[in-house]
Backbone as CSV, one residue per row, in Angstrom:
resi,resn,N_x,N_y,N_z,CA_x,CA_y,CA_z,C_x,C_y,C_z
1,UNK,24.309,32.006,-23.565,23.823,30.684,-23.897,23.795,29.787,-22.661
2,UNK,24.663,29.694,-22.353,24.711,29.005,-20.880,23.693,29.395,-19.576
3,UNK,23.125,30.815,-19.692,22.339,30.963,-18.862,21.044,30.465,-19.323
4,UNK,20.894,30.391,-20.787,19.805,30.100,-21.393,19.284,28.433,-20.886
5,UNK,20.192,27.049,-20.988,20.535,25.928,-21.019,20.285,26.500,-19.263
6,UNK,21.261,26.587,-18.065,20.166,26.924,-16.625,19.384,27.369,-16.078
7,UNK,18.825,27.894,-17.231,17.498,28.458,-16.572,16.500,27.293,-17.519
8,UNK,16.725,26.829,-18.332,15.720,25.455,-19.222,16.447,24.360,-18.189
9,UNK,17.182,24.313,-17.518,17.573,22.553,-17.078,16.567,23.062,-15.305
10,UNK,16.701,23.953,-14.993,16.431,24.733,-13.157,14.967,24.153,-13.557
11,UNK,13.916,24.645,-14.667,12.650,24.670,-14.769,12.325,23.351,-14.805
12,UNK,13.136,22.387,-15.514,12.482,20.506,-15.610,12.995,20.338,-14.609
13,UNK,13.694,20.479,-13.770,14.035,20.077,-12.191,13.391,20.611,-11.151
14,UNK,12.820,21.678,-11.677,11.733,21.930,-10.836,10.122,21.654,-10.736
15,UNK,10.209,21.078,-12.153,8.795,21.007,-12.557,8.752,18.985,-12.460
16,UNK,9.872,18.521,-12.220,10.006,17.098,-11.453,9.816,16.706,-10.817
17,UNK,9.954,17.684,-9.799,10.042,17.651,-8.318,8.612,17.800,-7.665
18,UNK,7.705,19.216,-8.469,6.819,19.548,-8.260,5.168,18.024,-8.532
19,UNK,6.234,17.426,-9.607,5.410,15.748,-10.048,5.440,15.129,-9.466
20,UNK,6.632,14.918,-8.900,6.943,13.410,-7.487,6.069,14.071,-6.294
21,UNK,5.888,14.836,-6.223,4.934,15.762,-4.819,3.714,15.044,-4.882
22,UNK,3.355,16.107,-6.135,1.320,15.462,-6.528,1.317,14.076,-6.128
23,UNK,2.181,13.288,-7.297,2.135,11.712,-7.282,2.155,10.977,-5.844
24,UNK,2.416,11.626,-4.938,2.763,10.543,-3.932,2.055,11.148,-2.404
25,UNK,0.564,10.823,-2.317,-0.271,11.440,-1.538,-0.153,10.631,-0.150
26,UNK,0.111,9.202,-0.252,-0.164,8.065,0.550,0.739,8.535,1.885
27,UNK,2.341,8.911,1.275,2.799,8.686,2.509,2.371,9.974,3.335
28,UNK,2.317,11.425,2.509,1.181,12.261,3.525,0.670,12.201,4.742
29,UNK,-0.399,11.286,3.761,-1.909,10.606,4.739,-1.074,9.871,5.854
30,UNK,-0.696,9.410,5.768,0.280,8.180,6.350,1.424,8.984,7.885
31,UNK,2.031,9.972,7.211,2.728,10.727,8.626,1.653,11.618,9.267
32,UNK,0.192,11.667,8.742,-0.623,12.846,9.533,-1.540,11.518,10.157
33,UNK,-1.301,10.430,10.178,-1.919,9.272,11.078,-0.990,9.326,12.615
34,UNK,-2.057,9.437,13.874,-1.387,9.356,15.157,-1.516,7.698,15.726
35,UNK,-2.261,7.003,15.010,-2.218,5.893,14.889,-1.961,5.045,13.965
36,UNK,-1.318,3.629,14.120,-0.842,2.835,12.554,-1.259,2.130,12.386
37,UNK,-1.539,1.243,11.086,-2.687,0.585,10.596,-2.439,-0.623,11.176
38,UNK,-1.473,-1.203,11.990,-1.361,-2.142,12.616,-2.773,-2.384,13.886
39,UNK,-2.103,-0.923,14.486,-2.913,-0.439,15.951,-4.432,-0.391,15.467
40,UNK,-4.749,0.099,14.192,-6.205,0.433,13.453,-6.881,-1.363,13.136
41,UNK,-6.087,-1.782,12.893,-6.649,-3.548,12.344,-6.669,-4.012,13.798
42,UNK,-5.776,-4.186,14.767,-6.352,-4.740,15.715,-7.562,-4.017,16.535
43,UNK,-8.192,-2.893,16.029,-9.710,-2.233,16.878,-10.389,-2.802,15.757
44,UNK,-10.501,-2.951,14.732,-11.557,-3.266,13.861,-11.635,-4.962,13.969
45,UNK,-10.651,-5.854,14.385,-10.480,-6.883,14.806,-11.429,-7.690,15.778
46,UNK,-11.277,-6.403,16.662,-12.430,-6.352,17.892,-13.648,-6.427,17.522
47,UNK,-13.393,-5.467,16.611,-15.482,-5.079,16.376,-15.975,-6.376,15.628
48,UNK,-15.301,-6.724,14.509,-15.643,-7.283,13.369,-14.811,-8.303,13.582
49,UNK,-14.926,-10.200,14.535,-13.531,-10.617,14.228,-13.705,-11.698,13.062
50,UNK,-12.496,-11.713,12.260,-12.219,-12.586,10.915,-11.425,-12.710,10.567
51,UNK,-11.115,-12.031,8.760,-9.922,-12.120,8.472,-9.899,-11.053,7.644
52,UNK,-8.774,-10.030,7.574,-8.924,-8.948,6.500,-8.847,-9.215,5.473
53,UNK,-9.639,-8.475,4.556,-9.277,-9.354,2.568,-8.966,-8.110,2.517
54,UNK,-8.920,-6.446,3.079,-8.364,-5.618,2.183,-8.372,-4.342,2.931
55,UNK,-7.127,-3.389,3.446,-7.429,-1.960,3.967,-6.749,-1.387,2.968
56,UNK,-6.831,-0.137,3.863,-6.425,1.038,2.927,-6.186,2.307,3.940
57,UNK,-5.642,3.389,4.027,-5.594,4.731,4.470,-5.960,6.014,3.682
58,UNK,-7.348,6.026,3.911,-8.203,7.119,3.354,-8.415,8.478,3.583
59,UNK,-8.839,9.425,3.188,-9.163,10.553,3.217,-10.726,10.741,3.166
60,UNK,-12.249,10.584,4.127,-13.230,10.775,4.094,-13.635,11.220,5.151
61,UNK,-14.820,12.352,4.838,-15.988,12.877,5.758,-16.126,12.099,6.837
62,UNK,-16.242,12.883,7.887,-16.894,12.256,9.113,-14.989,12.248,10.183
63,UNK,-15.318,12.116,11.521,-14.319,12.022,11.890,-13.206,13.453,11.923
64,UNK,-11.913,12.616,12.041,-10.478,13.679,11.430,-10.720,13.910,10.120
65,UNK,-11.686,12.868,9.400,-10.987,13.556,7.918,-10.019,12.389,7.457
66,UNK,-9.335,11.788,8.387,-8.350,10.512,7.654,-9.317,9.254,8.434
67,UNK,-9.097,8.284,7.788,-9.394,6.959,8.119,-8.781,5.607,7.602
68,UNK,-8.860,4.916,8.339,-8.086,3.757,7.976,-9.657,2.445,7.907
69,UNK,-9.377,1.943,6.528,-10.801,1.052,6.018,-10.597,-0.143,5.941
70,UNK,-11.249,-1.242,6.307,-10.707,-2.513,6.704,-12.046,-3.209,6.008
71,UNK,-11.630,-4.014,5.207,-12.437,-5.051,4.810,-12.504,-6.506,5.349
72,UNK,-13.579,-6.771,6.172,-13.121,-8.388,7.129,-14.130,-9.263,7.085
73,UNK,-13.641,-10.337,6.026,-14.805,-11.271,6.216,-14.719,-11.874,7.250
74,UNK,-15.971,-12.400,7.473,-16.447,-12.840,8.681,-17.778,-13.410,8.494
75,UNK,-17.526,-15.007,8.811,-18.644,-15.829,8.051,-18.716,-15.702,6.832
76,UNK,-20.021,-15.787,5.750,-20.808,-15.360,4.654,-20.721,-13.726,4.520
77,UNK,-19.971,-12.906,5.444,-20.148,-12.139,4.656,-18.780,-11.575,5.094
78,UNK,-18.318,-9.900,4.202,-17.597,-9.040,4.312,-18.189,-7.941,4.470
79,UNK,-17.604,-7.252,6.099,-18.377,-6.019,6.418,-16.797,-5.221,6.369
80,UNK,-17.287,-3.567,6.296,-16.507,-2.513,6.340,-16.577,-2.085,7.500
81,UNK,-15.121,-1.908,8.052,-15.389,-1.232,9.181,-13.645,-0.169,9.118
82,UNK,-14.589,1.009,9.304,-13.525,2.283,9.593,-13.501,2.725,10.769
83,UNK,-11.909,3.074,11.308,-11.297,3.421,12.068,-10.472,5.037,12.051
84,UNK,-10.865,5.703,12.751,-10.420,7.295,12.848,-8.864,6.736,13.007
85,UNK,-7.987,7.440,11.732,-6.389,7.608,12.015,-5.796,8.208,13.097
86,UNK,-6.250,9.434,13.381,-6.212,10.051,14.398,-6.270,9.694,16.329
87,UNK,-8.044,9.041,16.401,-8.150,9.203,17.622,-8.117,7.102,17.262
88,UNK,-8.626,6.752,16.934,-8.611,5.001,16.874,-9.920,4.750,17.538
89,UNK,-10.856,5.746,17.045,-12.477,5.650,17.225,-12.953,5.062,16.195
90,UNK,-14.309,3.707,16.060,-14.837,3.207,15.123,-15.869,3.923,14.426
91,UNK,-15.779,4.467,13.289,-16.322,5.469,12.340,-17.316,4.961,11.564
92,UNK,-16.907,3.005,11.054,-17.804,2.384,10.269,-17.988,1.198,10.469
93,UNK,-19.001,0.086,10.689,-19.318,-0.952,10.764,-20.394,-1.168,10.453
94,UNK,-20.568,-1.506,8.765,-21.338,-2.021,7.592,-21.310,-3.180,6.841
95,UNK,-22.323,-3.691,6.433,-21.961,-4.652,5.240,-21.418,-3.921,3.842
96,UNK,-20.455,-4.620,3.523,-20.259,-4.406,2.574,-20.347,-4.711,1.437
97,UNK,-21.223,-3.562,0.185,-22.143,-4.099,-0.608,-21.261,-4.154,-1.752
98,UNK,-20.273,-3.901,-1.989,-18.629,-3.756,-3.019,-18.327,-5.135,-2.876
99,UNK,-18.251,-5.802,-1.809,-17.151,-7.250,-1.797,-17.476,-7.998,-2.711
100,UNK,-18.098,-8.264,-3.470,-18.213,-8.940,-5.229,-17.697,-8.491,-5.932
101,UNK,-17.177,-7.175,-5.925,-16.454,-6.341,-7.049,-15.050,-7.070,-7.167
């Protein structure tokens, strides 16, 4: 009986563990960045200068594959501009057609 009860308690402790994994992608993304979103906002700063209303640390095409996305108004409008996590190369500088959302 008792082996029965550790081998049912081993499996929800393992199958817990295996949940907190999936669930938590960010910090991932986040230790496979050679640059930090500090260092990433002040290059997009450059390109685009304003004020940020919104980033993020992404996973998209083009580039490493990671990116860091910066939303910066500036004037009348809000443009997107992405920054490679990796090298801190400018990937995107667009209007952005979302900022009403």
């Amino acid at each position: 009986m008792y082996k029965s009860i550790a081998l049912a308690l081993s499996l929800l402790m393992g199958g817990h563990a295996f949940a907190a994994q999936a669930e938590s992608p960010a910090p991932q993304k986040a230790e496979q960045a050679r640059i930090s979103m500090a260092q990433a906002r002040k290059i997009a700063l450059k390109v685009v200068p304003g004020q940020v209303v919104k980033q993020e640390l992404e996973k998209e095409a083009g580039g490493s594959g990671l990116r860091y996305s910066f939303d910066i108004k500036a004037g009348k409008d809000t443009r997107e501009v992405g920054v490679d996590a990796k090298t801190g190369k400018v990937l995107e500088n667009s209007l952005d057609n979302n900022a009403m959302d």
